[in-house]
C-alpha positions in Angstrom: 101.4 -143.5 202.8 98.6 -145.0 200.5 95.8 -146.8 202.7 93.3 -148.8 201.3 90.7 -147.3 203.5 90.3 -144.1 205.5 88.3 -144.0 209.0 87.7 -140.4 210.7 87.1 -140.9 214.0 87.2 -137.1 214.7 85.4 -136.0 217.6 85.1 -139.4 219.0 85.4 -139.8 222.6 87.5 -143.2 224.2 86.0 -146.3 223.8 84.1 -145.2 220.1 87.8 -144.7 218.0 89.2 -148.2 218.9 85.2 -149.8 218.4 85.3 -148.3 215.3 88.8 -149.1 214.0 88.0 -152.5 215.0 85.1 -152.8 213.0 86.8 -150.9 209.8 89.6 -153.9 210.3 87.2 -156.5 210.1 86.6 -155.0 206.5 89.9 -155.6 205.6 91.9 -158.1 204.2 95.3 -159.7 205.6 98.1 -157.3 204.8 95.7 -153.9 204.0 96.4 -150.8 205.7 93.4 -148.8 207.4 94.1 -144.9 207.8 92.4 -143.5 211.2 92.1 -139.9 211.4 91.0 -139.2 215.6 91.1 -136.7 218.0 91.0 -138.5 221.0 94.6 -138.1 222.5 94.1 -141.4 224.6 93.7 -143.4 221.3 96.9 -143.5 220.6 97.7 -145.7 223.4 94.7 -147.7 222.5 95.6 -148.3 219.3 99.0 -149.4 220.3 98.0 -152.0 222.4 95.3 -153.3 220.5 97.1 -153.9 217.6 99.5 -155.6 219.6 97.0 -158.1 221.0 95.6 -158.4 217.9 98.7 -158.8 215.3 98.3 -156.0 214.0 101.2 -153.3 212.7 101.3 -149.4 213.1 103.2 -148.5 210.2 103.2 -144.8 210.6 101.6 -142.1 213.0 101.5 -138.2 212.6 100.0 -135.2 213.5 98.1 -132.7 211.8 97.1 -130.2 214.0 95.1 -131.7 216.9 94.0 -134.6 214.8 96.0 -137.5 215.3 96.9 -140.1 211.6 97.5 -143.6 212.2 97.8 -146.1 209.3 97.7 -150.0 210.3 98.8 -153.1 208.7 96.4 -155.8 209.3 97.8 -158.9 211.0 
């Protein structure tokens, strides 16, 4: 899936992957996807349920490995 920008938050521990995803998204415009490479298995519940509060869409997850790909439409 094409992103318009890539975060790796690799070898971040829980609460640095969703601080930092938050700020990547506030670079973004309405309707660009943000790629988040992270390692953190907790994330992905994070993630879920912040971009739920926040409008925001998960449009795809996979992973590779033990790192963890996430690519989210902004709200």
């Amino acid at each position: 899936m094409k992103s318009d920008k890539v975060l790796d938050a690799k070898g971040l521990a829980c609460p640095m992957p969703i601080v930092r995803t938050k700020k990547a998204m506030n670079e973004l415009e309405s309707g660009q996807i943000l790629e988040v490479h992270a390692t953190d298995k907790g994330f992905k519940s994070d993630l879920a349920a912040w971009s739920k509060s926040g409008g925001h869409d998960v449009l795809e997850q996979d992973e590779d490995g033990d790192v963890l790909k996430f690519w989210v439409q902004k709200g």
